[in-house]
C-alpha positions as CSV (number, residue, x, y, z in Angstrom):
1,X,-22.8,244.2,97.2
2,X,-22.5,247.6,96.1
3,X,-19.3,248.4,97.5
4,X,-17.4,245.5,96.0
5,X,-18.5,246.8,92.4
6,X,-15.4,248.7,90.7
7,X,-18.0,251.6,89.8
8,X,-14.4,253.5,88.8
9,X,-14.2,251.0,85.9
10,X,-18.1,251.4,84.5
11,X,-18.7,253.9,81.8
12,X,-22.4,254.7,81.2
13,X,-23.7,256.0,78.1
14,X,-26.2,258.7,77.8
15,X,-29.8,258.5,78.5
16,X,-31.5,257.0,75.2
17,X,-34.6,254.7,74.1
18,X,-34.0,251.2,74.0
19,X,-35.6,249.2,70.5
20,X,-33.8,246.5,69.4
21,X,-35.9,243.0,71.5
22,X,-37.1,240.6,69.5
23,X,-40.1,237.8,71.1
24,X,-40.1,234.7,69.9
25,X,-42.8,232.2,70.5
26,X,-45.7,234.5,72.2
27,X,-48.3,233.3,70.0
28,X,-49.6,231.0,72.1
29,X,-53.4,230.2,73.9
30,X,-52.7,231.4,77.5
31,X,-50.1,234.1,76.7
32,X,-50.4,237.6,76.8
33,X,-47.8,240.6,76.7
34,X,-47.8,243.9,77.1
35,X,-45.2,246.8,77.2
36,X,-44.2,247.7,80.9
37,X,-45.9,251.2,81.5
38,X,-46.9,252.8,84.8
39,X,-50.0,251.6,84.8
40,X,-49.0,248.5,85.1
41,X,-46.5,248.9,87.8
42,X,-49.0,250.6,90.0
43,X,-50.6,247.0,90.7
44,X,-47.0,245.7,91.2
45,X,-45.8,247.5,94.4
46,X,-44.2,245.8,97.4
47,X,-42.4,246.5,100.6
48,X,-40.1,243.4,100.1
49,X,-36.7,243.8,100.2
50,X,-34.5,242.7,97.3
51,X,-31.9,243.5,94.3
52,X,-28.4,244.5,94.5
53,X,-29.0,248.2,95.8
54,X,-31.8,250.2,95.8
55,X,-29.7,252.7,93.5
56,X,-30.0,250.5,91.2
57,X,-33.6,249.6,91.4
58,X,-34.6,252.9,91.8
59,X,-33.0,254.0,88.2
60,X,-34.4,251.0,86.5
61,X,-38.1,252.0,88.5
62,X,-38.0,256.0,87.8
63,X,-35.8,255.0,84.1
64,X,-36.7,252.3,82.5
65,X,-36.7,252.3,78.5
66,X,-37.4,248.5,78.3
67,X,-39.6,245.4,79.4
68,X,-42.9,243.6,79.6
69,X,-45.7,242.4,81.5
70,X,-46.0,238.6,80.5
71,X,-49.5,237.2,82.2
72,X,-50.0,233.3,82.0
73,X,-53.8,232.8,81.9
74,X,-54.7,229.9,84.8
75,X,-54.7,226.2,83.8
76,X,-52.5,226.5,80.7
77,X,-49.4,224.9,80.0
78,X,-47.5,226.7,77.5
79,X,-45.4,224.4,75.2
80,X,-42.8,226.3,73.8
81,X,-40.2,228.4,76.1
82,X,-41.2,232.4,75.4
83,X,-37.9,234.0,74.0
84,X,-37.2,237.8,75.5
85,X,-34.2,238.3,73.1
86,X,-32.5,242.0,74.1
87,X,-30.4,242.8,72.0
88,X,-27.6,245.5,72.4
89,X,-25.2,247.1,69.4
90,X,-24.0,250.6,68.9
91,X,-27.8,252.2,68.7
92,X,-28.7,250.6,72.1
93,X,-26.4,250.3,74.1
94,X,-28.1,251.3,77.2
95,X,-30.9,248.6,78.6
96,X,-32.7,249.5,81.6
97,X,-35.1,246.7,81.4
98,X,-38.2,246.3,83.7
99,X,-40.1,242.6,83.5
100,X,-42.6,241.2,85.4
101,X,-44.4,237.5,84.9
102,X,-47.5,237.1,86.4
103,X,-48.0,233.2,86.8
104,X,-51.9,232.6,87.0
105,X,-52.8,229.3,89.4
106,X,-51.9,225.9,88.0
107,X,-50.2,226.7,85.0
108,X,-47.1,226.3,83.1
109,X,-45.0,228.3,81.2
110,X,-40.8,228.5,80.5
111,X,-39.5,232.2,79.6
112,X,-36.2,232.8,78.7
113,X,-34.1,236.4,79.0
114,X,-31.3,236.2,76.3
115,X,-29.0,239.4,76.5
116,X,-26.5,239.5,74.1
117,X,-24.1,241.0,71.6
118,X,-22.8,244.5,72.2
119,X,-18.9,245.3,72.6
120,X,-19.5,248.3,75.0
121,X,-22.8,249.5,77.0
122,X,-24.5,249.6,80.5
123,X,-27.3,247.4,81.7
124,X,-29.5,247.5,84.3
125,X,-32.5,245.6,85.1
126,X,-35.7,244.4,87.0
127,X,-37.4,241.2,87.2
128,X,-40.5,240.0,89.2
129,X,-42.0,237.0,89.3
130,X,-45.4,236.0,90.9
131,X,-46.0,232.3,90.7
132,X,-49.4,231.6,92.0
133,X,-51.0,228.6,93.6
134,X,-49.8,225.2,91.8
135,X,-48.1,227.0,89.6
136,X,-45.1,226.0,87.8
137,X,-42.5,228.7,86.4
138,X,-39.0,228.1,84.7
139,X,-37.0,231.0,84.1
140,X,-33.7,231.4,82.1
141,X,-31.2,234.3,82.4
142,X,-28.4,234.3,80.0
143,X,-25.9,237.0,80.4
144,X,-23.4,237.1,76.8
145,X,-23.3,240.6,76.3
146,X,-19.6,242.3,75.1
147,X,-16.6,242.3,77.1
148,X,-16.8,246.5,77.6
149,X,-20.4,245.9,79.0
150,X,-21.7,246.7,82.6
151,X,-24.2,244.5,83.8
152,X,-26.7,244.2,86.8
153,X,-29.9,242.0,87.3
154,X,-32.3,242.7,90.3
155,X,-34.9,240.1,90.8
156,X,-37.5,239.1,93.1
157,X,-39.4,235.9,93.3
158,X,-43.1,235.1,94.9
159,X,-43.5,231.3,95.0
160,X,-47.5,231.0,96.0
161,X,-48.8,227.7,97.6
162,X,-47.3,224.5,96.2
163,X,-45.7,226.5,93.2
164,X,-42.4,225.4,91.4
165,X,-39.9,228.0,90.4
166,X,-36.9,226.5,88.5
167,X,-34.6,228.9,88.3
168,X,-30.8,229.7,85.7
169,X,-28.5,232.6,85.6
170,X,-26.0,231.5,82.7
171,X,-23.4,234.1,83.0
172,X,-20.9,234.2,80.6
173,X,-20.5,238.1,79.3
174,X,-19.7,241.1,80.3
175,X,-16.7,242.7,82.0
176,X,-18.2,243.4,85.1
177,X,-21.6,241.7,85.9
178,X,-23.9,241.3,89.5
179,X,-27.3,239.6,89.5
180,X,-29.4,239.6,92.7
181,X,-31.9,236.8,93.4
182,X,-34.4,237.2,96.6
183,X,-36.9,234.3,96.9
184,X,-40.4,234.7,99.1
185,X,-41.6,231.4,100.3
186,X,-44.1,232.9,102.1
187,X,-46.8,230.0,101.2
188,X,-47.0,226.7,102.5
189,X,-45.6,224.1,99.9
190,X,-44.0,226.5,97.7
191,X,-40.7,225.3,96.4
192,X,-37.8,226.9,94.7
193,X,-34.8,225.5,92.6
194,X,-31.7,227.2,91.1
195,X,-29.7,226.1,88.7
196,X,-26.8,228.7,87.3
197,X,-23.4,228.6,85.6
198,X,-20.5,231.0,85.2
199,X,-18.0,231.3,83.2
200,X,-15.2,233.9,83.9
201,X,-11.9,234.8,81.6
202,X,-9.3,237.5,81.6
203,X,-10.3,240.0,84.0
204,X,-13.9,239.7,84.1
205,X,-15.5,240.5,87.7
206,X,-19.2,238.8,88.5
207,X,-20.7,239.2,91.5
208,X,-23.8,236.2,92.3
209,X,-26.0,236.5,95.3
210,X,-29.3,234.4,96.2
211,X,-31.2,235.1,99.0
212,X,-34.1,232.8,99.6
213,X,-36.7,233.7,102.8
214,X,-38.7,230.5,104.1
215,X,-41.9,231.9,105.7
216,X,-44.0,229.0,105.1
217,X,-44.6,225.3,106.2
218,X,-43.2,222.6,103.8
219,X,-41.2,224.9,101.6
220,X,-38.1,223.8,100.0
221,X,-35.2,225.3,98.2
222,X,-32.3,224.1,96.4
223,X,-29.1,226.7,95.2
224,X,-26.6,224.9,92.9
225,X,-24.1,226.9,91.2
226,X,-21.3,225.8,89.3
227,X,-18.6,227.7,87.6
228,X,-15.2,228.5,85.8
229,X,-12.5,230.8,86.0
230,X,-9.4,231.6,84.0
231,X,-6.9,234.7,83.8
232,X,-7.3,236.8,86.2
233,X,-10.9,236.5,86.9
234,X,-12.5,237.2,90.2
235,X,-16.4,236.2,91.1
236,X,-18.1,236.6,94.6
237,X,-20.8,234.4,95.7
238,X,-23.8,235.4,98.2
239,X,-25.5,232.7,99.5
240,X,-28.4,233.5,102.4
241,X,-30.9,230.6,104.0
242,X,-33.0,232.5,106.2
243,X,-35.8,230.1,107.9
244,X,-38.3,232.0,109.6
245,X,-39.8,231.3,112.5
246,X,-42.9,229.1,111.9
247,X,-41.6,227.8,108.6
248,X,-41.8,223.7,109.9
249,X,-40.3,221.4,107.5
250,X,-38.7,223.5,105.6
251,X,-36.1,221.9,103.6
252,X,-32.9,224.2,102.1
253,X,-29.8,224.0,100.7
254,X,-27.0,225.4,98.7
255,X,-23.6,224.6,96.8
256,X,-21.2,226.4,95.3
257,X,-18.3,224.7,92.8
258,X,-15.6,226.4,91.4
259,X,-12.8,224.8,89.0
260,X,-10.1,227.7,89.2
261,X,-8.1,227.2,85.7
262,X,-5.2,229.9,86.8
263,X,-3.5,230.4,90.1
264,X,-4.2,234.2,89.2
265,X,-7.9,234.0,89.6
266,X,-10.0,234.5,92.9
267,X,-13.1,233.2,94.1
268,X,-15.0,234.2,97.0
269,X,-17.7,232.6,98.8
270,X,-19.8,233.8,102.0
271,X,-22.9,231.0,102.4
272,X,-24.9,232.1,105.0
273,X,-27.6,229.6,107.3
274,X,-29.7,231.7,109.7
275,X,-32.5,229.5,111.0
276,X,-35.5,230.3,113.6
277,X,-37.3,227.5,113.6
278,X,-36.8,223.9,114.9
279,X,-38.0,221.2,113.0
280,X,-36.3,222.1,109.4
281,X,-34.1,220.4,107.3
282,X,-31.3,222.8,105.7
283,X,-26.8,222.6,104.7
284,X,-24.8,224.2,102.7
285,X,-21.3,223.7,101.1
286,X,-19.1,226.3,98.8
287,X,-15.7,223.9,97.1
288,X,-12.7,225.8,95.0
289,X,-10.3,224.1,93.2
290,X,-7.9,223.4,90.0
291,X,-8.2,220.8,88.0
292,X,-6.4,217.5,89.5
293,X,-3.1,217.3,87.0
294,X,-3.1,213.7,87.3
295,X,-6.5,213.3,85.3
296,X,-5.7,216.3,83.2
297,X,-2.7,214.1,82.0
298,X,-4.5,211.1,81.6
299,X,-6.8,212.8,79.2
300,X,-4.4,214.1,77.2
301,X,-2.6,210.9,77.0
302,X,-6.0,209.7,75.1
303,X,-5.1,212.3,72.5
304,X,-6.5,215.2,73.3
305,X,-4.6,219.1,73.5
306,X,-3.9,220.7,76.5
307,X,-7.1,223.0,75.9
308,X,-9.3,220.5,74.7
309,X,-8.4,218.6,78.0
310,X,-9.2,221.5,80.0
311,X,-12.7,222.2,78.4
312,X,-13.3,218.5,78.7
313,X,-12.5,219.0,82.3
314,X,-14.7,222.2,82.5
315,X,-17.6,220.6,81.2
316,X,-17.5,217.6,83.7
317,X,-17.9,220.1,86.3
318,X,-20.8,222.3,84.5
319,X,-22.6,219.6,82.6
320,X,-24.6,218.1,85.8
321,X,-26.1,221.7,86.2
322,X,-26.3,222.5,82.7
323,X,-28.4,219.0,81.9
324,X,-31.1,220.8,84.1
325,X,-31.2,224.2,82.6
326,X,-35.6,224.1,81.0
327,X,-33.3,225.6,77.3
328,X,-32.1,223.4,74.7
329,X,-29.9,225.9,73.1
330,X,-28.5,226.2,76.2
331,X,-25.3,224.1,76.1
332,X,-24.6,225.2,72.6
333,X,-24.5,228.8,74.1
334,X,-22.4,227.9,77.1
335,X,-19.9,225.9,75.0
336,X,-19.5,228.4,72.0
337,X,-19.2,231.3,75.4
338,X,-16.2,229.7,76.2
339,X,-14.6,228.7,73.1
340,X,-14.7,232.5,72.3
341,X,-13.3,233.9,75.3
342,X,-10.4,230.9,75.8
């Protein structure tokens, strides 16, 4: 992924402290959060292979000026989504963020990473999540930061023994952005979801990959991503089912949806299926199009603008993915995204 990022278009601002996250909702039974240290780290090491580069992981690792440990105690189901709300403006404009989630056995928690504001910065960032037995974890990346900003998420995901992890990238910011997502099934009965939007405008450039490892009998994954893109935007999609030999019944699959609002945009998509084991269930599917002009007429003929037709038509391709995002405020964010940037 690294060589399809135009690093001769990224400016990076000086080394400097990060303080401007708020946390909303942490004051709950069951929750507890710490500042990321070294300390903690040191009982976080692994040999698994993920993020976009390890240039990148290794700055955020050796650099980081940002992020938390959030611990869910076992058995408790946390009722209100925890709100990680970063923040960037003139005095931080440089996030190298480092979170990790440690998901105790059967419980349940929703945690939400809302980067926004900012007209100009660099940000960099690591993720880990260790969902343990019969646990279930819903996570929500949104991605609104400036049009001058530089973005990059690296993430990895442990799904322990009949765990849940529901999964959202919202990306909507940024001038160049590139998240990586690399899934462990390594436990029988461990399942993983993603649901993720994009919308791209002008000559915004994201880059989306989502690699997802079955090592385990009776684990499933699902990859949906839908998206948008007008101007001259470009977006890449990675999509990598590897079924490993002895994962029986493992069920997989992926899809990819773009509505392509310009003949001056591009979209890429490279799925991927490699599978070593028999008895498994697993497809995929990546679709790129504009919008059909014979229903874009009709719902103008009901009285609607050429725009407003167009979001209508927009929405009917995000809202099935969007319905499923664990984040109320979610469609409110997505929808007031793109009436910014239209």
């Amino acid at each position: 992924m690294l060589k399809r990022i135009p690093w001769e278009e990224i400016q990076k601002p000086a080394y400097k402290e990060y303080n401007a996250v708020e946390i909303k909702d942490v004051e709950q039974e069951g929750i507890s959060v710490e500042r990321i240290d070294a300390n903690i780290l040191k009982n976080f090491t692994t040999d698994k292979a993920y993020g976009i580069d390890p240039k990148l992981t290794e700055e955020v690792e050796k650099h980081y000026n940002a992020g938390f440990y959030i611990k869910i105690s076992s058995g408790k189901e946390i009722k209100k989504p925890v709100v990680f709300d970063y923040i960037a403006n003139l005095q931080n404009d440089l996030l190298l963020d480092y979170n990790v989630i440690e998901v105790e056995p059967y419980s349940k928690v929703t945690v939400v990473f809302d980067y926004n504001s900012g007209e100009k910065g660099f940000k960099n960032g690591i993720t880990r999540l260790i969902a343990k037995e019969g646990s279930t974890v819903n996570i929500v990346k949104i991605q609104r930061l400036g049009d001058d900003f530089s973005d990059f998420d690296n993430c990895l995901v442990e799904v322990g023994e009949k765990a849940t992890v529901n999964w959202s990238n919202v990306v909507i910011g940024a001038h160049i952005s590139a998240f990586d997502v690399s899934v462990y099934l390594s436990e029988e009965g461990g399942s993983f979801t993603a649901k993720s939007v994009f919308l791209g405008v002008d000559s915004q450039k994201y880059d989306m990959s989502y690699k997802v490892y079955h090592y385990a009998p009776k684990t499933t994954s699902s990859v949906d991503l839908k998206g948008a893109l007008k101007g001259s935007a470009k977006a890449t999609f990675i999509g990598n089912i590897d079924i490993k030999k002895g994962a029986k019944k493992a069920k997989a699959e992926e899809n990819e949806t773009v509505l392509l609002l310009d003949k001056t945009v591009r979209s890429i998509a490279i799925p991927a299926l490699y599978c070593a084991e028999e008895d498994v269930q697993a497809n995929h599917s990546a679709s790129a199009g504009q919008i059909d002009e014979n229903k874009l007429y009709y719902v103008m003929s009901r009285g609607f603008s050429l725009e407003e037709a167009r979001l209508l038509m927009v929405q009917a391709v995000l809202n099935p993915v969007i319905d499923l995002i664990p984040y109320d405020p979610i469609r409110e964010i997505i929808l007031r995204g793109h009436v910014g940037r239209r």
